[in-house]
Structure formats: C-alpha cells, structure tokens
N, C-alpha and C positions, 0 to 999 in steps of 0.2 A: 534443523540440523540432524545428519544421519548419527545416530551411535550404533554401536554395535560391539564385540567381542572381538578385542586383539590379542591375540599370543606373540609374547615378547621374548627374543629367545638371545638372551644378551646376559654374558659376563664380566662386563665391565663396569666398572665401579659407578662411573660417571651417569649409568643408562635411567638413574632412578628421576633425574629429571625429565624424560621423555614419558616416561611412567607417568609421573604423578599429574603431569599435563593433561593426558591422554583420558586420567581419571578426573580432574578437574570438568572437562568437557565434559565427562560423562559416559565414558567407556570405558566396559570392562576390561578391564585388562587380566591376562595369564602371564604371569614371567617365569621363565628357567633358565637358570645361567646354562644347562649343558643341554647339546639335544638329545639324549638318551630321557631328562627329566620331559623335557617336551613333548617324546613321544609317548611317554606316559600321559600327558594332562590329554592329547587327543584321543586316547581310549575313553573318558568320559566329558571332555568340552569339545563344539565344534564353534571353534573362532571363524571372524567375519573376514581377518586382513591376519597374516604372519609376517611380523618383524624380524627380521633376523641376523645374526652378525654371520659370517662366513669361516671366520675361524674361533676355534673352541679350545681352553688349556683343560687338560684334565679330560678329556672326553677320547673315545676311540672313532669317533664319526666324525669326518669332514666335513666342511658346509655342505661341498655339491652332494653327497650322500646325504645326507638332512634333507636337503630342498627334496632331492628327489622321492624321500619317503614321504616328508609335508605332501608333496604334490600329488601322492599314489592314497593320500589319507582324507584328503580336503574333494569338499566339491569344485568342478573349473568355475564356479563365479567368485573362487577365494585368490585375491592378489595376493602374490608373496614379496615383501620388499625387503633387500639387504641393504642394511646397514651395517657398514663395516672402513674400517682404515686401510684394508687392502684392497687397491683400487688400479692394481696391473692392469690392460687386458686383456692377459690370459684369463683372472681373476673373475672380472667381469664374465667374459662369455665360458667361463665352467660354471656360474650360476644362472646366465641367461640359458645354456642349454641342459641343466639341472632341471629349470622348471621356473627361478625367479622372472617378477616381472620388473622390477624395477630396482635401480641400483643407486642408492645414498651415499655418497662420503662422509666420511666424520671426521671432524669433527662437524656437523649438520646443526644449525638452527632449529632448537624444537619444534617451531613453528612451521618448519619446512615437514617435519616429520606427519605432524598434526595434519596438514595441510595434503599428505598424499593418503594418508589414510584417509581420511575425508573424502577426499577424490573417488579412492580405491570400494569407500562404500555406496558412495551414488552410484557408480560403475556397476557394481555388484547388485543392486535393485534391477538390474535391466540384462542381469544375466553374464556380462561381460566383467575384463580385470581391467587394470591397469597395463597402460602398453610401453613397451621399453623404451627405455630414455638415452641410449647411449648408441653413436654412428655405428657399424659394422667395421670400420677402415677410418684410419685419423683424413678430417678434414680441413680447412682450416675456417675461419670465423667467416670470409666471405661466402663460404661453401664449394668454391673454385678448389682443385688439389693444391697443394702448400706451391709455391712459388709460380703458378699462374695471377698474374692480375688485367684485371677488367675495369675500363673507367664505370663510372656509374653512369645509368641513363641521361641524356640528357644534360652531359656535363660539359663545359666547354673546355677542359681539359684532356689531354690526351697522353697514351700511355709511348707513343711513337717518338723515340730520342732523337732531336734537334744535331745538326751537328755540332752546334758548338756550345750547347747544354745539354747534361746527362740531366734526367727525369721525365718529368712533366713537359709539355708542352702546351701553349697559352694555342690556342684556336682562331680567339680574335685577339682584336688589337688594346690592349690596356691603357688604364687614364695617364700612362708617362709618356706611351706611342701618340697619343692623341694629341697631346702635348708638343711634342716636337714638331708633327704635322702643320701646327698653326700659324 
C-alpha cells in the first residue's frame, strides 16, 4: 500500500474522521483549518496529495485562490482534491480551473476519501495526478443529452409510438398474441 504525506486543509468540525483514518493507514497527515496556516506548513512540508475544502470562515483567501498558490507551490505529480459541501458548477469549475483535480461532496464516506488519496498516490509514483471526475455540461445517466432516448442494443423493444399505445412498443409477438393465434 502507497503512503505518503497528505495536507489537509479543512475547518470543519466533522474532518477529524478523515484524519484519523488517513493516519490509521499510515499516512502522514498536515491539517490547517485556514489556508493562510497551510501555506505556511508548505514553506517547510512537501505533501504527496492536498485535501481541501473550497470555502474557508475566518480567512482572507478563497479556495480558487488557495488551489492556485497550492498548485504554484507543489510539484505536477501532486493531486489536489476538494472536499467540500459546495457543489454548484460554477463551484466545481472555479477549482477545476484553479488547478484542483478532483472534486468530493460531503458529506463523503471516509473510505471514499481514503480510497482517492490512495489512487492519487499510485498516480503520483508514475509522475501523473488524478484526473477529473465531473462532465463539462450535465448529461444524463444514459449519457444521451436529457430527454433524448435510445432502446438498448439488441432489445426487442422499441422507442417508436404505436398508434393506439403511448411508449414502448413490443417488436414481436408476446405469449397472449400467441395465444390467441392458436
């Protein structure tokens, strides 16, 4: 298992369980609740992976301003992942074009956290980050844009409206047609 040096850059109460996780595995961890503290720990630590929330009480620095000093301070094999409850996306793509690689919702399963940082440091062995996880433009789950639909391959259903049924339509004959035919 990779370890490595995470800075954790989170003021919220709840974050000490991601923490103490992170140290359970076996990695060190840096935390600052503000990033003003953070950019002090990178004058003397260079973390493997930066965690980070996107907004900050008590501080003069915005996330995207943060990411993008993180990103002017770190080498490019360093993932930066935001964790954070704001999850707009303007949100999102002011941290994707800040310098973040990847983008967390919180409330977030530790394990989920655990899980990319882990990723973010194999990635990191070969020189490379994590790559972003979120569309450019909403899609929908088929991947098709929102109120297009497509049968699936090979389906004997079809998307072609019957006249005298709205949906679906049967292709072949079903076991009550077969039925009547007899």
């Amino acid at each position: 298992m990779e370890r490595g040096t995470v800075l954790f850059v989170n003021g919220y109460a709840g974050c000490e369980v991601y923490l103490d996780l992170l140290r359970d595995r076996g990695h060190t961890t840096l935390h600052a609740t503000r990033p003003e503290d953070a950019l002090g720990l990178l004058t003397s630590h260079i973390p493997d992976v930066v965690v980070t929330d996107i907004a900050f009480a008590h501080s003069a620095i915005d996330g995207p301003t943060f990411i993008r000093d993180v990103r002017a301070r770190v080498d490019d094999a360093t993932s930066i992942i935001v964790l954070s409850r704001y999850v707009r996306a303007a949100d999102r793509e002011d941290a994707r074009a800040a310098g973040a690689d990847l983008f967390l919702m919180t409330p977030t399963v530790p394990a989920a956290v655990l899980f990319e940082v882990h990723r973010a440091l194999i990635l990191r062995r070969g020189g490379r980050r994590l790559p972003w996880n979120w569309p450019r433009r909403p899609a929908s789950v088929s991947g098709l844009p929102f109120g297009e639909r497509r049968s699936p391959p090979h389906s004997s259903l079809s998307t072609t409206p019957d006249k005298e049924m709205e949906g679906p339509v049967r292709n072949r004959p079903t076991r009550s047609d077969r039925h009547r035919r007899a």
